[in-house]
C-alpha positions in Angstrom: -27.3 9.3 -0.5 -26.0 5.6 -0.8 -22.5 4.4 0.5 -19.9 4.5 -2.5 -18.8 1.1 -2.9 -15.2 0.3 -4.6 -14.9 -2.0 -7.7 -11.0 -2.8 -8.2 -10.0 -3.9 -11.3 -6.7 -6.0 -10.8 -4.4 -6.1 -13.5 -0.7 -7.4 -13.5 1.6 -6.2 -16.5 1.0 -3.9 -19.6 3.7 -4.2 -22.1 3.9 -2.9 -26.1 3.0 -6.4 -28.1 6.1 -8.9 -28.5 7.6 -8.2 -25.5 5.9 -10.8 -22.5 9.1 -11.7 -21.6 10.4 -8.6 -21.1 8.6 -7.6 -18.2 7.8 -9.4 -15.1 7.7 -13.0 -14.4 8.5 -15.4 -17.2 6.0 -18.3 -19.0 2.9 -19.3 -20.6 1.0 -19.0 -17.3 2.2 -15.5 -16.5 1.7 -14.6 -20.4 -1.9 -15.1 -19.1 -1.9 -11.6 -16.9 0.2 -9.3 -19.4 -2.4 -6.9 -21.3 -0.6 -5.5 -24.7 0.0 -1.7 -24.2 -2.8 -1.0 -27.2 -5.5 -3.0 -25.5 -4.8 -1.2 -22.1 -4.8 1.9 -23.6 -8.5 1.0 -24.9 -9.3 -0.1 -21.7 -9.1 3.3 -19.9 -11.1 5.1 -23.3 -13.9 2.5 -21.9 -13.5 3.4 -18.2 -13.5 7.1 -19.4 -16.9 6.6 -21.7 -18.9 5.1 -18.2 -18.4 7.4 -16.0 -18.9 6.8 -11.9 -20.7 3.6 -12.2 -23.6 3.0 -10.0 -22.1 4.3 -7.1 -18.7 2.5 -7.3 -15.5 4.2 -6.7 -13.1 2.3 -9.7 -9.5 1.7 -8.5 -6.6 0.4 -10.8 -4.0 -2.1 -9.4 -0.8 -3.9 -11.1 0.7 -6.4 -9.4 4.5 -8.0 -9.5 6.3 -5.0 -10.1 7.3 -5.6 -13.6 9.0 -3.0 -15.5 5.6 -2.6 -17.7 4.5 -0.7 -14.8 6.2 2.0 -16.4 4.1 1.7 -19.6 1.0 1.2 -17.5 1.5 4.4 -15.4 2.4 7.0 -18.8 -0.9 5.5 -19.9 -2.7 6.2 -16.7 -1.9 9.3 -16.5 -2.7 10.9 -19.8 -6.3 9.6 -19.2 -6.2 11.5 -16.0 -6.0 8.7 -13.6 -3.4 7.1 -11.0 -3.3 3.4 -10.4 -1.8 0.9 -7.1 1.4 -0.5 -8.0 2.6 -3.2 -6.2 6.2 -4.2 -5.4 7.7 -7.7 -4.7 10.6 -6.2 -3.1 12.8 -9.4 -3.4 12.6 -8.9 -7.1 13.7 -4.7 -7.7 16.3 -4.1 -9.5 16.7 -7.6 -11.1 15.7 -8.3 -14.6 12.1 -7.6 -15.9 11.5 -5.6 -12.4 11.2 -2.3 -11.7 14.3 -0.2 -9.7 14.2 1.3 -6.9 14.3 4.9 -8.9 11.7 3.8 -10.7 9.4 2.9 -8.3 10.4 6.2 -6.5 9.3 7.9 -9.5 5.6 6.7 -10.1 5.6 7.5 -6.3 6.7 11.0 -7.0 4.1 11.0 -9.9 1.0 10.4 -7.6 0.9 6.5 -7.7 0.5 4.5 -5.1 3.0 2.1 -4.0 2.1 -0.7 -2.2 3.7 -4.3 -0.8 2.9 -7.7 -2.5 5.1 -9.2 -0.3 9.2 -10.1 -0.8 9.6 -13.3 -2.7 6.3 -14.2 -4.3 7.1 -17.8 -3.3 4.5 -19.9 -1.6 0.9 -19.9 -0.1 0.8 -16.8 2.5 -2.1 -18.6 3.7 -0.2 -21.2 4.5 3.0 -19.8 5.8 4.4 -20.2 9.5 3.5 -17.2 11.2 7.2 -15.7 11.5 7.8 -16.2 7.6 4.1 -14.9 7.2 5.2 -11.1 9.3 8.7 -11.3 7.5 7.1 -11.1 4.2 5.1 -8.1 4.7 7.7 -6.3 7.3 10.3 -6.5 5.3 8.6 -5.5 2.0 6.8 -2.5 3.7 10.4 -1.4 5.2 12.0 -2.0 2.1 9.3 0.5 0.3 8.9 3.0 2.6 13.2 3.6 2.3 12.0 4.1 -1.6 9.9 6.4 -1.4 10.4 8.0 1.7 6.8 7.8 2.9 5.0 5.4 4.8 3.3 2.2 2.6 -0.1 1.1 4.2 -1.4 -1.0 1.3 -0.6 -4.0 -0.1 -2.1 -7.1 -2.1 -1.6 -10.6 -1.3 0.8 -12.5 -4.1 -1.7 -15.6 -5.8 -4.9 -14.7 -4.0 -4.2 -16.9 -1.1 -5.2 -15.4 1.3 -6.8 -16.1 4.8 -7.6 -14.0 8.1 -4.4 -14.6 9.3 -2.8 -12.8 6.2 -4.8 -9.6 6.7 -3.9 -9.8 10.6 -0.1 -10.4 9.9 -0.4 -7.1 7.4 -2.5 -5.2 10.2 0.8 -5.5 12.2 3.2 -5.0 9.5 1.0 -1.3 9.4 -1.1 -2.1 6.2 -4.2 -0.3 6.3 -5.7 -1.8 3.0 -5.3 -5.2 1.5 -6.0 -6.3 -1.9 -7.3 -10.1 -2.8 -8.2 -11.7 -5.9 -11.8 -12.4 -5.2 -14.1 -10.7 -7.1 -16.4 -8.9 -4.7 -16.7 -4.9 -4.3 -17.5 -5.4 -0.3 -14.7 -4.3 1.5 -14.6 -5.9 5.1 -12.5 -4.8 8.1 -9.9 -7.4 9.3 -8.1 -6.6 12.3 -7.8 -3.0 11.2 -7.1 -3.8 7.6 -9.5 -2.9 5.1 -9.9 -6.1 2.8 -10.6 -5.5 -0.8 -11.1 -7.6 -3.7 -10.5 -7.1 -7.4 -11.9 -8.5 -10.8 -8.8 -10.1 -12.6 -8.6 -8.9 -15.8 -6.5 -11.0 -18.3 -4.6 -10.7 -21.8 -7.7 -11.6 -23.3 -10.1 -9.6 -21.4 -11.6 -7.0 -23.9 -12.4 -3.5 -23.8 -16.6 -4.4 -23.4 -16.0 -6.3 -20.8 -14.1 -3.8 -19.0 -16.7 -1.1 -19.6 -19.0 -3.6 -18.4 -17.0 -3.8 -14.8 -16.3 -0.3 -14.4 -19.9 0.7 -15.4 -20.7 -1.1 -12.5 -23.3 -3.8 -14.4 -24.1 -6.7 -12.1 -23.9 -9.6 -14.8 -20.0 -9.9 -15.5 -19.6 -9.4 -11.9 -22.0 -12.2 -11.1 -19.8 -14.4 -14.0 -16.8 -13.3 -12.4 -18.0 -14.4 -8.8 -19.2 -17.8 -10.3 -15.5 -18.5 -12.2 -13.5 -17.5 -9.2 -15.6 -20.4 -6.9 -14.8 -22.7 -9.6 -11.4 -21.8 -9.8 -11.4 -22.2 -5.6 -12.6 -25.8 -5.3 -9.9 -26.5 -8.2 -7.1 -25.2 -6.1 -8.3 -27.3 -3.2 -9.4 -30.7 -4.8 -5.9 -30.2 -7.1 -3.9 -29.7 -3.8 -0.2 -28.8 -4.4 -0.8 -30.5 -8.0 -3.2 -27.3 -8.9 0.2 -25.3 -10.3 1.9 -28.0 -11.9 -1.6 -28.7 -14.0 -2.6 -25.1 -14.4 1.3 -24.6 -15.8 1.3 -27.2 -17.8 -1.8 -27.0 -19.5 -1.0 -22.9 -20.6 2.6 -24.5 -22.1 0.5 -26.7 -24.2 -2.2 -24.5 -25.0 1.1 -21.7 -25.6 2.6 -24.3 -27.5 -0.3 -25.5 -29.9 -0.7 -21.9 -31.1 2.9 -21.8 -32.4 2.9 -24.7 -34.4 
């Protein structure tokens, strides 16, 4: 029989249409990564049409810890499935985020909780090594007084991530880490099991999400080609890459209202 391979899907809010700002972090930019509640919903009748694709194992992740987590999980669940929700613990409790009872909840109701991280501020990658431990020891603390278990995942806040991220998590206790690049070959780091995910977007449609989970090699080979792209931006951009990448979702944003 041939090794089960997992394919991550890697969303960040779900929210009912008209309310982007109600959940999570603010902007055009962030607007980018918030799937209406309808659309979701017709993303999991496509998952559930595929079946086990190829082999692949098909996880669910949300990142942030916006309060649409609460609409994502109710969906999840009556299609049958759990997803990994995780927590920027800097933010509970404050508007747009979950509270701690909620997150203690979708813990109670078979989800996973997971760290990403305490402030969501900066490039981990890049991050002196005592800030770099801080931000996943104190999130994983934090979490673990939530929900009264022990976290051991977590995914890494922007997709920067390095060796050094995966090594500071091994310490903080995290047993799998979640990037944003779009492979399904997990590799062992220091312990940690590295994972990556295929972003899915506000745009992304239900086809293309059958496509993923159905395990067909073409929209993963797009996805692969888009993130490289997107990598040399980040480093020929330099520190300018947000500012730009900001700006130009205002204007786009911007044009479409007037």
């Amino acid at each position: 029989m041939g090794v089960t391979r997992l394919l991550a899907l890697g969303y960040h809010d779900v929210v009912p249409a008209g309310t982007e700002e109600e959940s999570g972090f603010r902007g055009a930019d962030a607007a980018t990564y918030k799937v209406p509640l309808e659309h979701f919903q017709q993303h999991l009748e496509a998952i559930g049409t595929c079946g086990a694709g190829r082999g692949f194992n098909l996880l669910l992740t949300f990142d942030d810890g916006g309060s649409g987590a609460c609409h994502a999980a109710a969906a999840l669940e009556q299609a049958g499935r759990r997803g990994y929700f995780f927590i920027t613990t800097g933010l509970i409790g404050t508007p747009g985020f979950l509270t701690a009872a909620q997150i203690a909840q979708l813990h109670a109701r078979g989800h996973m909780i997971g760290s990403h991280g305490v402030t969501h501020r900066g490039k981990m990658s890049r991050m002196p090594e005592a800030a770099l431990h801080s931000e996943w020891s104190e999130s994983v603390e934090m979490l673990s007084s939530i929900i009264g278990a022990p976290v051991v995942t977590a995914s890494v806040p922007s997709g920067f991530y390095a060796t050094r991220v995966a090594r500071a998590a091994a310490a903080a206790g995290i047993r799998r880490l979640f990037t944003q690049q779009p492979t399904t070959r997990p590799e062992q780091v220091f312990g940690c099991e590295v994972i990556g995910r295929f972003t899915i977007r506000t745009w992304t449609s239900a086809e293309r999400v059958r496509a993923l989970a159905s395990g067909c090699l073409r929209p993963r080979l797009e996805e692969a080609l888009f993130w490289r792209v997107r990598q040399f931006a980040k480093t020929a951009g330099g520190a300018a890459y947000g500012d730009l990448r900001r700006a130009f979702f205002e204007r786009h944003s911007s044009a479409r209202l007037t």
